[in-house]
C-alpha positions in Angstrom: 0.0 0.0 0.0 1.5 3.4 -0.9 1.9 5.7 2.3 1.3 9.0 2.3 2.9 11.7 4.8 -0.4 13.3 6.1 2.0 16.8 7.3 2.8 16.9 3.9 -0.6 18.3 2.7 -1.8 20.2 5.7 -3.5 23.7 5.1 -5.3 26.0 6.2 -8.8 25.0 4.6 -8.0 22.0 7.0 -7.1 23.7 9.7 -10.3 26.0 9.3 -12.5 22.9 8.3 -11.1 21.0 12.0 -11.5 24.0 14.3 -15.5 24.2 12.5 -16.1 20.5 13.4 -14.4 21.3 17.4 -17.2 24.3 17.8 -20.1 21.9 16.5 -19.2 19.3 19.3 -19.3 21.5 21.9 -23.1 22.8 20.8 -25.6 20.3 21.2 -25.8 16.4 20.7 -27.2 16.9 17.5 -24.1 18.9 16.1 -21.6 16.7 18.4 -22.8 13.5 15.8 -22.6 16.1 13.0 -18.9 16.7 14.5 -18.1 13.1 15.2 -19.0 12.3 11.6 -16.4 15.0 10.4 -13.8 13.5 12.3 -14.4 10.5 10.9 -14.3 12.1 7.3 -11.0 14.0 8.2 -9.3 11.4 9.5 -10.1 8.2 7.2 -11.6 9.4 3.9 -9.6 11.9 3.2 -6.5 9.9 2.8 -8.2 6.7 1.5 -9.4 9.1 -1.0 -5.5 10.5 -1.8 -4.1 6.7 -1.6 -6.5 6.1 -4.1 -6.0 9.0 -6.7 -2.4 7.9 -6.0 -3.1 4.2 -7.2 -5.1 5.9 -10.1 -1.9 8.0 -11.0 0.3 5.1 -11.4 -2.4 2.7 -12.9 -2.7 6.0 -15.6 1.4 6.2 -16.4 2.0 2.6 -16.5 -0.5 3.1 -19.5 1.9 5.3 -20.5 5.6 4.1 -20.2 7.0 4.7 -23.7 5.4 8.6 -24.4 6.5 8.9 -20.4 10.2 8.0 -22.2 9.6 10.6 -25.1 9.2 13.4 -22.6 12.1 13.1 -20.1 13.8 16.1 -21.6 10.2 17.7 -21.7 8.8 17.9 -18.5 9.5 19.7 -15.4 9.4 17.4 -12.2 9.0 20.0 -9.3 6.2 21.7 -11.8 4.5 18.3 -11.7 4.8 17.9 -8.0 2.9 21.1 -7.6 0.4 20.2 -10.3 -0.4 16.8 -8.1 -0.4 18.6 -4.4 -3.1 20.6 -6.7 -5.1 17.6 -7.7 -4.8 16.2 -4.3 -6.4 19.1 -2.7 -9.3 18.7 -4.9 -9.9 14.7 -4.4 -9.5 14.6 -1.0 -12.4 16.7 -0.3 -14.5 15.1 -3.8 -17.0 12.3 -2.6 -17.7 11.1 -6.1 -15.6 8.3 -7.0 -16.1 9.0 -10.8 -14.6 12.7 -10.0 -11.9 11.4 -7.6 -10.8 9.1 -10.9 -10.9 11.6 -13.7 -8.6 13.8 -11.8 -5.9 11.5 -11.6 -6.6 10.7 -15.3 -6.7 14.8 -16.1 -3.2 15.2 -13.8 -1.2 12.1 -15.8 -2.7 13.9 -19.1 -0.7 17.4 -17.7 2.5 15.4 -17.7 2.1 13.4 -21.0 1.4 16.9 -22.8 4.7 17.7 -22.0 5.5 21.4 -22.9 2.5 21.8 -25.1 0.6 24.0 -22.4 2.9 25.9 -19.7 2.4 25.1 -15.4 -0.1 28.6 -15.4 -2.8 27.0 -18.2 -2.2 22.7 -16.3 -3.2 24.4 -13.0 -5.9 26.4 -14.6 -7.0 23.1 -16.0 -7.2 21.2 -12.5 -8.9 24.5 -11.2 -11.8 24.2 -14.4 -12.4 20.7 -13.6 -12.9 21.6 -10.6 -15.6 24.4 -11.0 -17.5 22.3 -13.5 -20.3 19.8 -12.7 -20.6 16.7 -14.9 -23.2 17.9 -16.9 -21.4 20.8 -17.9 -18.8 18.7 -19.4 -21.7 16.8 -20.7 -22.4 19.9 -22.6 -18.9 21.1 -23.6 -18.3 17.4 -25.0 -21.3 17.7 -27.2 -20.3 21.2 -28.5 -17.1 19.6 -29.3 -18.0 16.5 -30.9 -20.4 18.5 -33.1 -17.7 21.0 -34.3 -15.5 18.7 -35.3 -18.0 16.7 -37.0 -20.6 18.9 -38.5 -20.5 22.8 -37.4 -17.0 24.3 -37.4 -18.8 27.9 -37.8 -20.8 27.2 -34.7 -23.0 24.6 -33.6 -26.7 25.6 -33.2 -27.9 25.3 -30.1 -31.1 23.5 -31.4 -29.7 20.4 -31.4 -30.7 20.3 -27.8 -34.3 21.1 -28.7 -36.4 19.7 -27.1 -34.5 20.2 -23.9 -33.3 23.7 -24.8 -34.4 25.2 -21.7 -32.7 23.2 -19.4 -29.3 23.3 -21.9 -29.4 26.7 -21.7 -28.4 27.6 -18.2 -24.9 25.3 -19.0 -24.3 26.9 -21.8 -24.1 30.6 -20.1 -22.1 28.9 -17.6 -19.4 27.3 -20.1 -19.6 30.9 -22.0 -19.1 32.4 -18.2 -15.7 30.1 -18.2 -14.5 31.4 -20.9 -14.8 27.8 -23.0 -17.3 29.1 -25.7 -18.4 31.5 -27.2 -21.4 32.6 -29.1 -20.5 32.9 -33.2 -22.9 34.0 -36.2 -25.5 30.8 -37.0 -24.9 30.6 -40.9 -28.1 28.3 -40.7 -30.6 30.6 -39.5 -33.8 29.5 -40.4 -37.7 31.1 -39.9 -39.7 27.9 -39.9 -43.3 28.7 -38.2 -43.8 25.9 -35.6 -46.3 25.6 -33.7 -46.6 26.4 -30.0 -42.9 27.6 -30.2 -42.3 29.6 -26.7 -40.6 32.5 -26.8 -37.6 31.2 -25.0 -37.3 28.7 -27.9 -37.3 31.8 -30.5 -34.7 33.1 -28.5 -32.5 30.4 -28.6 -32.4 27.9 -30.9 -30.7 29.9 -33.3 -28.1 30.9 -31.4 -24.8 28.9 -32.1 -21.6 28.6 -29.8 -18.7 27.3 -30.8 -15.0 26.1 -28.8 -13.1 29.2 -27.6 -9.0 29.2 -27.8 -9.1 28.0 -23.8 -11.9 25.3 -24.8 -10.3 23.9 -27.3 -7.1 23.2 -25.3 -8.8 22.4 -22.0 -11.2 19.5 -24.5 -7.2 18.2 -25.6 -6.5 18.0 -22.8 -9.8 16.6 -20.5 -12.3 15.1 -23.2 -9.9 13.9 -26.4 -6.4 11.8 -25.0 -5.9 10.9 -28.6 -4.9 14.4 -29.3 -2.0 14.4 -26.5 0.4 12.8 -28.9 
């Protein structure tokens, strides 16, 4: 089993986090089991949870031996060090095993893309991840896939008709990021329909398409192919 110095990763969301849990047992028996079940959290999950994004890591560059090989002269060790203490901040708190996986799989895709993207634009990566809820990635993903394959001026967002009212709001939020942007729908068209709300005029000609920072954060997060 792979053992992990727990003083090594120590800080003060930790220390904030413990000194929260010591105030709730003191309260009342309801918060002293909220309090009890924190310890608990602190003290075993968080470090199952970082022995097993560790476990993922190596699982992820054995994968990877021979482009690991091509980059020796490509990669900067202590930059990688920093990118994982990153990572490891994130899992150790993430409850979702799915989650806890994918960010060992993003951190071993920082190191296999070498010098491509600098230390500034890996970290920011980790940081996106971690401000992005599946479903956004859902939605970034399809805005890819369909670029590549069908809209490279822009991908209409009625393709998500009938559900366009509930893609909407993830949309804004991957346009908030910085990921897409919205782009001139060269197929515009007036079709009467009926009972078309007004939301769906709004929208559903509307097209978005990968920004510079989307493009490189789906290399590097949705499409492994492209890392070599």
């Amino acid at each position: 089993m792979i053992k992990v110095d727990k003083t090594t990763f120590r800080n003060s969301t930790v220390d904030y986090v413990q000194a929260i849990i010591s105030t709730l047992s003191q309260l009342t028996p309801v918060t002293a089991v909220l309090a009890e079940a924190g310890n608990q959290y602190m003290d075993i999950k968080r470090w199952q949870y970082i022995e097993e994004f560790i476990r993922n890591v190596v699982s992820n560059l054995k994968d990877h031996e021979e482009r690991l090989c091509e980059l020796d002269d490509m990669t900067d060790p202590e930059a990688n060090l920093h990118l994982m203490y990153i990572a490891i901040n994130k899992v150790e708190i993430e409850y979702q095993a799915a989650r806890r996986k994918e960010y060992a799989k993003l951190f071993v895709n920082c190191i296999l893309t070498g010098n491509q993207f600098d230390y500034d634009e890996k970290r920011m990566f980790i940081n996106l991840y971690d401000e992005l809820s599946d479903v956004d990635i859902d939605y970034l993903g399809k805005i890819y896939k369909n670029s590549e394959e069908a809209y490279e001026d822009g991908v209409p967002l009625g393709i998500f008709r009938p559900n366009l009212i509930g893609a909407v709001p993830f949309i804004m939020r991957l346009e908030s990021r910085g990921l897409i942007s919205e782009r001139i729908n060269p197929l515009v068209m007036e079709i009467y329909e009926e009972n078309l709300t007004d939301f769906d005029r709004e929208w559903k000609n509307k097209a978005y398409g990968l920004t510079p920072l989307g493009k490189k954060f789906c290399k590097i997060l949705i499409d492994p192919d492209l890392l070599t």
